[in-house]
C-alpha positions in Angstrom: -5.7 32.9 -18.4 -6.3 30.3 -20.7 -9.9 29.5 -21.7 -10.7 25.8 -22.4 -13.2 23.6 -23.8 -15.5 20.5 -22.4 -15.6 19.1 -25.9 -12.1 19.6 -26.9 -9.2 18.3 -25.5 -7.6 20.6 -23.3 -4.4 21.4 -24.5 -2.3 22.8 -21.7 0.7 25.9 -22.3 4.3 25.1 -23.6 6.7 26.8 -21.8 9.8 25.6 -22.0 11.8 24.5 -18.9 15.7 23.5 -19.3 17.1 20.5 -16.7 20.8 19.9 -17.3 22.3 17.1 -15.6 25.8 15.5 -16.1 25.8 17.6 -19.1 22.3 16.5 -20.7 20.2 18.7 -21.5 16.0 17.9 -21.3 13.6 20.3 -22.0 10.3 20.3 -20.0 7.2 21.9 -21.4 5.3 21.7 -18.5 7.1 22.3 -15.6 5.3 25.0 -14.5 2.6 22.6 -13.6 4.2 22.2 -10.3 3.1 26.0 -9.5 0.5 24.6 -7.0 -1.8 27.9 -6.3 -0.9 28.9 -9.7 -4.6 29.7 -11.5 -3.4 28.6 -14.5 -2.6 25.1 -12.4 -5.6 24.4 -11.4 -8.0 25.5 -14.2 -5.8 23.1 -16.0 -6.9 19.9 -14.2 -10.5 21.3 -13.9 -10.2 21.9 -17.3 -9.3 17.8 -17.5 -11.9 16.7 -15.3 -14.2 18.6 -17.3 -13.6 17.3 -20.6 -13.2 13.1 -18.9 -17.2 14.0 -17.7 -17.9 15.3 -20.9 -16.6 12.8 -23.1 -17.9 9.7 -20.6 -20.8 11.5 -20.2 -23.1 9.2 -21.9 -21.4 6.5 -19.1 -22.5 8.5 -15.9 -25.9 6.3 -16.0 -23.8 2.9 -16.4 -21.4 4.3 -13.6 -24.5 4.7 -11.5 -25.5 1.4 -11.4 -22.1 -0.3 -11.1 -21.7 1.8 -8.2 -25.1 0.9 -6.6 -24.1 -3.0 -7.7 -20.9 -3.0 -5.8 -22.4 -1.5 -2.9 -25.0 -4.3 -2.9 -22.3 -6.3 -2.4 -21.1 -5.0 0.5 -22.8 -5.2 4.1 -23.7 -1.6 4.9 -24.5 -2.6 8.6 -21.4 -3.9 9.5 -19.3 -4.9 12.6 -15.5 -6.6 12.9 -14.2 -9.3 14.8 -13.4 -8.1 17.8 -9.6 -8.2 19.6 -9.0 -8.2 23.1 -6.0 -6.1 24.5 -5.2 -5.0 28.3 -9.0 -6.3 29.6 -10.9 -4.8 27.0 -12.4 -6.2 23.3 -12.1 -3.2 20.5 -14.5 -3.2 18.0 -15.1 -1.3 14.7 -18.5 -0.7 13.2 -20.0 0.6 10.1 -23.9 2.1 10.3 -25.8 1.8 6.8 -25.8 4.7 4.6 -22.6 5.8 6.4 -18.7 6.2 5.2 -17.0 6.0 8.2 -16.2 3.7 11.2 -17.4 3.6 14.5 -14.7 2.7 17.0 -15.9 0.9 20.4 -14.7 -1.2 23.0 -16.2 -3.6 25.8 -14.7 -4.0 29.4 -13.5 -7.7 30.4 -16.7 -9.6 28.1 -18.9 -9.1 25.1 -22.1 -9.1 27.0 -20.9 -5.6 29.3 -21.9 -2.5 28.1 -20.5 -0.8 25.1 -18.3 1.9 25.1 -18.0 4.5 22.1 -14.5 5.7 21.5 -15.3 7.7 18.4 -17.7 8.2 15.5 -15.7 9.1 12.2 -18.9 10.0 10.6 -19.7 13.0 12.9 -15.7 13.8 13.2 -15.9 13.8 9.1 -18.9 16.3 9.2 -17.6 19.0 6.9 -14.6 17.8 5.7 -14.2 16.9 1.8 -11.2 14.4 3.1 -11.3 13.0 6.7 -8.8 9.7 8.3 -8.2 8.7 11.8 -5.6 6.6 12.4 -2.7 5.1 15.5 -5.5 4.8 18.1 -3.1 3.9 20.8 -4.8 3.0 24.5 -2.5 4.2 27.8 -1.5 1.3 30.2 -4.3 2.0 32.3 -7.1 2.3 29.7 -8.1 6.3 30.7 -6.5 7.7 27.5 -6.4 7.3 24.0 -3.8 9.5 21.5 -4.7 9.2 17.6 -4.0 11.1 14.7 -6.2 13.3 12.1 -5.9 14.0 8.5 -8.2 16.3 6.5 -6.3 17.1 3.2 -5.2 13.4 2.3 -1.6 14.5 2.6 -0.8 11.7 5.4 0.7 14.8 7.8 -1.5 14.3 10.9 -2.3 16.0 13.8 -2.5 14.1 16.6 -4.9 14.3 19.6 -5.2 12.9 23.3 -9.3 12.0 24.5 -9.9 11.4 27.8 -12.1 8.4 28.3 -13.3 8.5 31.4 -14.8 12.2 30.5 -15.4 12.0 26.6 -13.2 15.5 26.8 -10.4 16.0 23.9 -7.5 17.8 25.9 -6.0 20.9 24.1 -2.4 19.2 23.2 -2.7 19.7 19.5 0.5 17.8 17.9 0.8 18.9 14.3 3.2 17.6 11.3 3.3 13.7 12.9 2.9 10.1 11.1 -0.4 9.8 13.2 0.9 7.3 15.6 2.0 7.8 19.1 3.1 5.3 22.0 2.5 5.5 25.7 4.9 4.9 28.2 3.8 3.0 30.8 3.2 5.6 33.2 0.4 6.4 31.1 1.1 10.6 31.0 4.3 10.4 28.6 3.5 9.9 24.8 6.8 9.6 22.3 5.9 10.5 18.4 7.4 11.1 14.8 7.4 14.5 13.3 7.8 15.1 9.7 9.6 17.5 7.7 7.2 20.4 6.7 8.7 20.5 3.1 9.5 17.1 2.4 7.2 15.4 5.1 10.0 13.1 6.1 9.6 11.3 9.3 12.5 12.7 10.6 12.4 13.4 14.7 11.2 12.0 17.8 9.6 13.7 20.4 8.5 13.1 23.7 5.4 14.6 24.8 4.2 15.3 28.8 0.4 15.8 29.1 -0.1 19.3 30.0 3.2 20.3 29.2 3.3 23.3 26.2 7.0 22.0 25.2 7.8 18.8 23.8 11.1 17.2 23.9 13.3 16.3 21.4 14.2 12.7 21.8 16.0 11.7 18.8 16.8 13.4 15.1 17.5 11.4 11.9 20.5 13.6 9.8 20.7 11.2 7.0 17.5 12.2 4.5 17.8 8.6 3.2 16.4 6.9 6.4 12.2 7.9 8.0 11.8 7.3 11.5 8.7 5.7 13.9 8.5 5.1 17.0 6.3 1.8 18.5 6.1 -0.1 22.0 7.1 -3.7 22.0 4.4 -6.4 22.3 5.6 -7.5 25.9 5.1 -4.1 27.1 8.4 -3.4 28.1 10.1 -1.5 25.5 9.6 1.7 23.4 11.2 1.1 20.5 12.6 4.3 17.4 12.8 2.6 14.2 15.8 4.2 11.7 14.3 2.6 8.3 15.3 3.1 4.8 15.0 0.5 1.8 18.7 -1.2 2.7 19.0 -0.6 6.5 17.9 -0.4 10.0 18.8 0.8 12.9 17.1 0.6 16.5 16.9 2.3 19.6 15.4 0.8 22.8 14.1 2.4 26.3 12.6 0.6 28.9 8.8 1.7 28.6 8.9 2.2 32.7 11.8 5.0 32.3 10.2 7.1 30.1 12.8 9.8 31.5 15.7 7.1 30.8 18.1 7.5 27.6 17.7 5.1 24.3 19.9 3.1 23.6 21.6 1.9 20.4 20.6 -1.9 19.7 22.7 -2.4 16.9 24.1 0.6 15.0 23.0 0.9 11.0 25.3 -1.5 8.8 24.8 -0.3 5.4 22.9 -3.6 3.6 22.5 -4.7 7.1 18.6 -5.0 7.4 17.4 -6.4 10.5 13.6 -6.1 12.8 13.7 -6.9 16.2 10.7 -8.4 18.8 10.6 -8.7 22.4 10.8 -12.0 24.4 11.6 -13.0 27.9 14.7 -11.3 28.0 15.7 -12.0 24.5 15.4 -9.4 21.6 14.5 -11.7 18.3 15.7 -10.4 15.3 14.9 -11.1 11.7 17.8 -10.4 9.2 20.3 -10.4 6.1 23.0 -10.8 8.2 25.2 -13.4 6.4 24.1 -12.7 3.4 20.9 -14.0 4.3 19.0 -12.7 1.1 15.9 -14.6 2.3 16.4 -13.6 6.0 17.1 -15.8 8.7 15.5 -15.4 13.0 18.6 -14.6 15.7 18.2 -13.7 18.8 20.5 -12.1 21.5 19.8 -11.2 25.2 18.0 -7.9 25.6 21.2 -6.4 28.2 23.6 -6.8 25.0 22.1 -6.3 22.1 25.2 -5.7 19.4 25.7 -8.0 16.5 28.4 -10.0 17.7 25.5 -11.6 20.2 23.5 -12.9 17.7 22.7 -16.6 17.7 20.4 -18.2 15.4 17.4 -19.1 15.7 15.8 -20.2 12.6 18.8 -20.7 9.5 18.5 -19.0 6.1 16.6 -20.9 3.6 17.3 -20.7 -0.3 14.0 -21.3 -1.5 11.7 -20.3 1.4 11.4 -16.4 2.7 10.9 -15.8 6.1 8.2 -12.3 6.1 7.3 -11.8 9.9 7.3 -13.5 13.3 4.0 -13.2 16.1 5.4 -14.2 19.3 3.3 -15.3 22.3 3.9 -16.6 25.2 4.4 -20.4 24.5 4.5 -19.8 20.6 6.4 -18.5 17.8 4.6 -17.9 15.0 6.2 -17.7 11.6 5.5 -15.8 8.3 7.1 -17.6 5.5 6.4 -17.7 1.6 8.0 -21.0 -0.7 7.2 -20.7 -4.4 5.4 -17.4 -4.0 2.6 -19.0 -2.1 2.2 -18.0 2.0 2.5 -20.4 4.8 1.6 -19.9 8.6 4.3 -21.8 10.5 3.8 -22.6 14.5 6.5 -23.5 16.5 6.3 -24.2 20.3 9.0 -22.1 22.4 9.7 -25.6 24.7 10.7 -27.9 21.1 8.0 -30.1 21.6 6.1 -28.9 18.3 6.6 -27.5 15.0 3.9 -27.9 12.2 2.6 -26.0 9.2 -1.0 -24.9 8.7 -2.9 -26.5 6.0 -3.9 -24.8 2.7 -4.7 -26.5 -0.5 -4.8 -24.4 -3.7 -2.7 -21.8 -5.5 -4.3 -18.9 -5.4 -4.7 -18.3 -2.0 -3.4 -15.5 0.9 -3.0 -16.3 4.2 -1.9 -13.7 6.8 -1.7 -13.4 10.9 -4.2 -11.1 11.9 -4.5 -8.6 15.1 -2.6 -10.9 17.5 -1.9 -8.0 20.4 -2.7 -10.6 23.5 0.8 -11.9 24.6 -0.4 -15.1 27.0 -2.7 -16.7 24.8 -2.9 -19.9 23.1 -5.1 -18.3 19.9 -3.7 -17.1 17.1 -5.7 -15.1 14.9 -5.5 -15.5 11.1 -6.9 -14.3 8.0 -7.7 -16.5 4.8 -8.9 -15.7 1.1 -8.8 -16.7 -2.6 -9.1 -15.6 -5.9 -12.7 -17.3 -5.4 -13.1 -17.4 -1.9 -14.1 -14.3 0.5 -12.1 -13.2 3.0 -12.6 -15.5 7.0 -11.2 -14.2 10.0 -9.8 -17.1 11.8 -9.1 -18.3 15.7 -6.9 -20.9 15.9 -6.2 -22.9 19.2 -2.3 -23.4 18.8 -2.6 -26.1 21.4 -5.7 -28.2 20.8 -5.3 -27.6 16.7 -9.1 -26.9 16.3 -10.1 -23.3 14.6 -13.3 -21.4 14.9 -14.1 -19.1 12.0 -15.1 -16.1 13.8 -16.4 -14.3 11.0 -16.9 -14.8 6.7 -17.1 -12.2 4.6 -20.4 -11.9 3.0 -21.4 -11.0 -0.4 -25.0 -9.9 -0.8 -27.4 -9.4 -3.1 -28.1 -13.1 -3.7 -25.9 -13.8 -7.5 -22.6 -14.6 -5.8 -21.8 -18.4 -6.1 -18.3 -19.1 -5.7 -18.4 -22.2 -8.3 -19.5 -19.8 -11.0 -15.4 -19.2 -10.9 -12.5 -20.8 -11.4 -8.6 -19.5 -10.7 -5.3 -21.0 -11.7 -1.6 -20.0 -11.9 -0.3 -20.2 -15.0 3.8 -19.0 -15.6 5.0 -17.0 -18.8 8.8 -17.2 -20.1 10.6 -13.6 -19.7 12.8 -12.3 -22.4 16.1 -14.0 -20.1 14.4 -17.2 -19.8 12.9 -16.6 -16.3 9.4 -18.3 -15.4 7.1 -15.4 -14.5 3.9 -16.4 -12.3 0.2 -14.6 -13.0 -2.8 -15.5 -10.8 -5.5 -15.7 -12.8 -10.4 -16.0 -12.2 -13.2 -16.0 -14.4 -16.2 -17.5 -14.8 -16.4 -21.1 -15.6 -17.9 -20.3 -18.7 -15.1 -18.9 -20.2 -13.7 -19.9 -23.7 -10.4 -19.7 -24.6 -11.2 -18.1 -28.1 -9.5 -14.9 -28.0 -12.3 -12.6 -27.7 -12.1 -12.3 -23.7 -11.4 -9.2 -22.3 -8.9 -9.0 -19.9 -7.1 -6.9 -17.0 -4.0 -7.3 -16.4 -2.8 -6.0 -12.8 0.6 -5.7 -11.5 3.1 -3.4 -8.9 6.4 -4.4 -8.9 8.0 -2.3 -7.0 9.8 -2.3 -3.4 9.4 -5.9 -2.9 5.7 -5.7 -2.1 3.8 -8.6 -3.3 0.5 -8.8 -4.5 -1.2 -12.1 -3.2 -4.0 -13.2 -4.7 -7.0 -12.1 -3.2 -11.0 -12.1 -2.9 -12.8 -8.7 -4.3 -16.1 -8.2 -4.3 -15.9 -5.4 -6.4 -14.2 -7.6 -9.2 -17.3 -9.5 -9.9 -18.5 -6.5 -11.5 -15.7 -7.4 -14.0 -16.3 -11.1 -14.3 -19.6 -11.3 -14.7 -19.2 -9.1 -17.8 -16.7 -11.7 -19.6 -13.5 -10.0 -17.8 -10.7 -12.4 -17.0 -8.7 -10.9 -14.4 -5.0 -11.2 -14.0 -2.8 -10.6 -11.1 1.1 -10.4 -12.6 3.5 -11.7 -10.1 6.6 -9.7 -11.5 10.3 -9.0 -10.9 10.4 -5.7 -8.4 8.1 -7.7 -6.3 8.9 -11.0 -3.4 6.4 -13.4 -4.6 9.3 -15.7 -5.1 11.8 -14.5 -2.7 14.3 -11.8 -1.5 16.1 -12.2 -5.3 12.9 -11.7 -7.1 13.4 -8.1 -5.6 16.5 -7.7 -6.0 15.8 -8.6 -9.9 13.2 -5.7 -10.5 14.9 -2.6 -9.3 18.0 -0.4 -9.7 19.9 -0.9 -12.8 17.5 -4.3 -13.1 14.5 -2.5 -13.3 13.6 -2.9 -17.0 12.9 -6.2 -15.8 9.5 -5.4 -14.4 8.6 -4.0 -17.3 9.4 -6.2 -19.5 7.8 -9.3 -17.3 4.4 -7.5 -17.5 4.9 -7.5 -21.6 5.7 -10.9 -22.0 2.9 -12.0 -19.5 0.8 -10.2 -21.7 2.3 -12.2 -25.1 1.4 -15.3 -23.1 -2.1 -14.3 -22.5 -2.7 -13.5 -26.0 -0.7 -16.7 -27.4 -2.8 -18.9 -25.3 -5.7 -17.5 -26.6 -6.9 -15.7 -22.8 -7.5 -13.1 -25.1 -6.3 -10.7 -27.7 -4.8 -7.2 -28.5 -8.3 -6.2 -29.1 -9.2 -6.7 -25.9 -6.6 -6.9 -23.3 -6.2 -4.3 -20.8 -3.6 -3.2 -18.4 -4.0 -1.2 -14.6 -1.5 -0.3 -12.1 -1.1 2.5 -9.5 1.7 4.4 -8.2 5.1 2.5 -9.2 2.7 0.7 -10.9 1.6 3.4 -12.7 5.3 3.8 -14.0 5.1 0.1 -15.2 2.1 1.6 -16.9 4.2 4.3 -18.4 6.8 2.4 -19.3 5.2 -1.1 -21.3 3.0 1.5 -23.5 6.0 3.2 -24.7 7.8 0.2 -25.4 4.9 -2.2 -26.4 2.1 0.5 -27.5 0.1 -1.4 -29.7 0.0 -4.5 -27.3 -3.4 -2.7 -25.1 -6.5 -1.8 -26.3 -6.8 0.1 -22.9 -4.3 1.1 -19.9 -5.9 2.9 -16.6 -2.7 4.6 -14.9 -3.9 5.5 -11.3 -1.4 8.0 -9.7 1.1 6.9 -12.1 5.0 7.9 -10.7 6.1 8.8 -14.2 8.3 11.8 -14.3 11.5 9.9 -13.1 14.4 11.8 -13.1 13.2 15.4 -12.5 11.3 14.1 -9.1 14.2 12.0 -8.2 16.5 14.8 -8.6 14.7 17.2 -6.4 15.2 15.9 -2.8 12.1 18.6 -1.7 9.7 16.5 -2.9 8.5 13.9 -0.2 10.1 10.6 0.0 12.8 10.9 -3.2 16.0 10.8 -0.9 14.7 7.5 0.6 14.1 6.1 -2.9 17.5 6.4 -4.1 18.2 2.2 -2.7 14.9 1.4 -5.0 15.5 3.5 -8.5 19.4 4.7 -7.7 20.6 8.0 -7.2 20.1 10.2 -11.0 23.2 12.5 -9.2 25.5 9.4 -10.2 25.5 9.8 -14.5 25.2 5.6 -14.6 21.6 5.9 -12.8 20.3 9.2 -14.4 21.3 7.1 -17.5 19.7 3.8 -17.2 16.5 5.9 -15.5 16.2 8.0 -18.6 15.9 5.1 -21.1 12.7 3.8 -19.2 11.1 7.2 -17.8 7.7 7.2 -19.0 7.6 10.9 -19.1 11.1 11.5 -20.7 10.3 8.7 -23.6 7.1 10.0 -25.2 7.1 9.8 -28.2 4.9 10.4 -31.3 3.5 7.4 -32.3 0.3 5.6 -31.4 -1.1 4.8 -27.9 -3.8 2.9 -26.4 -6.7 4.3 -25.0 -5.9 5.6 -21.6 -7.6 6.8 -17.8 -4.6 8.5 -16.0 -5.7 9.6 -12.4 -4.0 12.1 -10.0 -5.2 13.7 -6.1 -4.1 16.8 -6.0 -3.4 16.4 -2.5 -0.8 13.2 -3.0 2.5 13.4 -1.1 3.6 10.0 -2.6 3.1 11.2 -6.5 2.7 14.7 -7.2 -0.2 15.5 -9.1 1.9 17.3 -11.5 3.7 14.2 -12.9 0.7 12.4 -14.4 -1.1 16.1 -15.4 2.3 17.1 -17.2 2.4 13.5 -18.8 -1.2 13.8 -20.1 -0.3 17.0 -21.1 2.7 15.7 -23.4 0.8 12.8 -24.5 -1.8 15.1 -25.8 1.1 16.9 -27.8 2.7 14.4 -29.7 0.5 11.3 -29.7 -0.3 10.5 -33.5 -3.4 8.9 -32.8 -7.1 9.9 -31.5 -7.7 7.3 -29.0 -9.2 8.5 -26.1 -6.6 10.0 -23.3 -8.2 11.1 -20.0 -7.0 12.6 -16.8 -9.4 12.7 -13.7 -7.9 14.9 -10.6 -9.1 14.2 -7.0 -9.0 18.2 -6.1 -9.8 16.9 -2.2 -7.8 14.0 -1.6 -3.9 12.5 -2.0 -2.2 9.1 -2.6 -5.4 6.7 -1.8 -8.3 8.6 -3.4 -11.5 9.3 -1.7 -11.6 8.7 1.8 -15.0 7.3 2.5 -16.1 3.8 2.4 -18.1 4.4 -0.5 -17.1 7.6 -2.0 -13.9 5.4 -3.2 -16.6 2.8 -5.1 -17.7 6.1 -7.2 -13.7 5.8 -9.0 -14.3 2.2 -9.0 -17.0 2.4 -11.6 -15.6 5.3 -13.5 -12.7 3.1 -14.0 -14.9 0.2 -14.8 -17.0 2.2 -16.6 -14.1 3.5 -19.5 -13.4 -0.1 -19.9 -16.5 -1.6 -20.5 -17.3 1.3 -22.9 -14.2 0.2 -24.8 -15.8 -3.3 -24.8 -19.2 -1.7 -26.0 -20.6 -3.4 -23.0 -23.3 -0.5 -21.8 -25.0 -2.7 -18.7 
């Protein structure tokens, strides 16, 4: 067994691993890292996570108090906007000095009596991870299934809690996505197992209370397509969902039959994507169809469903994205996003109106809340900014007039919005292409250079990053911290193609968008290599990977959090959870063009010795997204043949997976680490 040291870096066993491939042959040092329960494994990361305390040691005091700050921040005693749905208002609360919520409801009106459906914190007693999720309430409000995880995996075991009694019944449903829907004759759940291996959502059951044997409803074959199962906003339908990145496919049963036979709406198309809501005896359906790259709403009638029926609705648009609809009874509400920034469109089913809602500045995000009520003339929205905290919103559709129901508040008495300013400013890619960054800091700011600066991005899978409101980000700005959000290719910020851009055999585009943002920032004297900084997380973290082998001397400072960096070898071993249903988003490396173009940008596979920046890679051992072995073998190899002594850290969550700790303020303790390892490269100590 290898012995280690908290004062040197750890320096992990070379044993040398062949991969062949199309006739390419890597060799991989430290694949033996994926030995799990191997000893040698996990004295490894402790080993890490021994030597990051060590060497930020002299930082734990400064990480104390930026952790006590940003809970200042935050209202400990805290309670949510409540929702009504089925005759009763569910509300979540949070107690002082505890991490988890408190889930309660009201019958009819806020002034009856309140009803506790459960208390996380006392559910969480004893566990090192805890999450409770896809609380779903039986027609007749005497039931409630939801699921539990304890390792941080996101394989959950789902439970049934009679309300009238307080009494958990012994129906133990293990291996499931958490969430379950009722049929309406409130004794029939339907759910979606995964895969024990590859924790695929790949089966349907059907699940009688009392009964020891479930039924198998529905089984995906193709390991490129996860499966869920939901129940339709009118009520009437359950609904399977066949998903992967390029395709859909539905299945529909009336929610009174839960005995009946699904039904095919439209059979998968490949490139055919398509979502489908319920409406007085219409199916509305947002898709591609026609090429439609910013999709387009169609609707058909719900007792012939098949693509031939399809009428539209709402046309494609070139230059406007339609995201999501929220349909209610006299209203249809529309998601859309022109020139990267959100819109909230409201349309009245009988013609007679169709208007926008009002926002005024660049840097905002705007989003439809909890809407569950059907026959209601409210619609419940959500607003923030870059300098603005978060309001929950009602908004009578009919009268125009909104109430703001709730604002987020930001204690401790320092925060003053007009201590900030934000803009969006746009960078010039390497082809040309304008490349939009949302950017705050204090009012004070000089454009001099010597700023320090994060840089943030994703860019992957089309999911944008709006601009947003984060209390914990003051802790940054009121140090002299600009902070950056980078709207690249591999995101939809600007549309469908902005996607399409940043992914497959166009993926170096991401990549190379977050570099030249980073030029621009320095040319226009944000800052400077000296003192710009770069963060992403998951796919993000392979952006991370990839722009400090290409551009290393660019960053004084990268924090990789759960960085997906080992491309190839993960993508070429379908028993790792969700690689088959990636292949539409990085290609398939069993095709020689694809394992290729993937090898010229895999962070892991393009190491090389040279210099690199100071770095904070972070892992949960637990992840099913990214395995902790990819960033603990890429540390590992950076350690080997870096040619440079700038610091290089890895810090392992040994109890949690993909999201890091799981209490509200267990996850501010990585906050300030993080924080912490930058400010110490800005000798900022306070």
């Amino acid at each position: 067994m290898t012995k280690y040291s908290d004062l040197i870096p750890p320096v992990a066993n070379k044993i040398p691993y062949e991969l062949e491939k199309h006739g390419d042959i890597r060799i991989d040092n430290y694949f033996w890292m994926k030995e799990r329960e191997h000893p040698e494994v996990i004295d490894y990361l402790n080993a890490e996570n021994e030597y990051c305390d060590t060497k930020m040691g002299h930082t734990k005091n400064f990480q104390k108090d930026l952790f006590e700050e940003m809970k200042a921040r935050i209202k400990e005693d805290d309670t949510s906007v409540p929702y009504k749905y089925n005759g009763y208002w569910y509300i979540t609360k949070f107690i002082k000095g505890m991490d988890y919520p408190i889930y309660t409801r009201k019958k009819d009106t806020l002034e009856n009596p309140e009803e506790l459906l459960f208390d996380c914190n006392k559910m969480a007693e004893g566990e090192s991870y805890f999450k409770l999720a896809g609380l779903s309430i039986s027609p007749d409000n005497t039931l409630v299934s939801y699921g539990i995880d304890i390792t941080g995996r996101r394989n959950y075991t789902i439970h049934i809690k009679n309300l009238k009694t307080h009494k958990v019944a012994s129906d133990k449903i293990e291996s499931t996505t958490g969430s379950s829907s009722w049929a309406n004759d409130n004794k029939t759940i339907f759910y979606a197992k995964k895969d024990e291996v590859t924790l695929r959502a790949h089966q349907i059951y059907k699940h009688r209370l009392g009964y020891t044997k479930d039924e198998l409803i529905f089984e995906e074959a193709d390991d490129t397509f996860g499966v869920a199962v939901y129940k339709s906003k009118s009520k009437k339908y359950i609904i399977i969902a066949c998903y992967s990145t390029l395709t859909n496919e539905y299945h529909i049963l009336k929610a009174d039959n839960p005995e009946g036979k699904f039904e095919v709406f439209q059979e998968r198309i490949r490139g055919l994507e398509y979502s489908i809501s319920h409406y007085n005896n219409h199916f509305y359906i947002l898709t591609n169809k026609d090429k439609a790259i910013n999709f387009k709403l169609m609707k058909t009638p719900e007792e012939d469903t098949k693509v031939e029926q399809w009428s539209e609705v709402i046309p494609h648009r070139k230059n406007v994205l339609l995201e999501n609809i929220d349909i209610f009874k006299a209203y249809l509400v529309i998601s859309e996003r022109s020139n990267g920034l959100s819109q909230i469109r409201i349309k009245r089913w009988d013609g007679s109106e169709d208007y926008y809602l009002p926002f005024d500045n660049e840097t905002y995000t705007c989003y439809t809340g909890t809407n569950v009520d059907f026959d209601t003339e409210i619609l419940r929205y959500g607003y923030n900014a870059l300098t603005t905290p978060s309001s929950a919103i009602d908004f009578n559709m009919r009268t125009k007039t909104k109430t703001i129901l709730k604002e987020q508040e930001v204690l401790g008495g320092k925060f003053n919005k007009d201590d900030y300013t934000s803009e969006r400013i746009w960078a010039t890619a390497d082809d040309g292409t304008k490349i939009p960054m949302s950017i705050i800091y204090r009012k004070d700011m000089k454009k001099d250079g010597s700023n320090p600066l994060l840089q943030y991005a994703y860019g992957s899978y089309g999911s944008t990053v709006d601009p947003y409101f984060s209390t914990i980000r003051l802790s940054l700005l009121d140090r002299g911290f600009i902070y950056v959000i980078t709207h690249i290719r591999g995101g939809e910020y600007l549309g469908r193609q902005w996607y399409e851009d940043g992914k497959l055999l166009a993926k170096k585009n991401t990549f190379t968008d977050f570099i030249a943002c980073s030029q621009y920032l320095i040319k226009q004297h944000y800052t400077s290599s000296e003192h710009i900084y770069a963060m992403g997380g998951s796919a993000g973290g392979l952006l991370m990977g990839a722009i400090i082998n290409k551009a290393p001397d660019l960053y004084n400072g990268v924090i990789a959090a759960v960085p997906f960096v080992d491309v190839i070898t993960t993508m070429l071993d379908n028993s790792i959870p969700l690689t088959t249903g990636e292949y539409d988003e990085w290609g398939n490396p069993n095709d020689k063009l694809f394992y290729e173009y993937m090898k010229s940008y895999s962070p892991y596979d393009n190491v090389e010795a040279k210099n690199y920046p100071n770095m904070l890679v972070t892992a949960g051992f637990n992840d099913s997204q990214v395995q902790y072995w990819e960033p603990a073998k890429w540390v590992a190899k950076l350690r080997d043949v870096k040619t440079n002594d700038k610091q290089l850290y890895l810090k392992t969550n040994m109890d949690a997976g993909h999201g890091g700790a799981s209490g509200r303020f267990e996850s501010l303790k990585e906050d300030a680490e993080e924080f912490a390892f930058l400010f110490d490269l800005e000798g900022i100590s306070s």
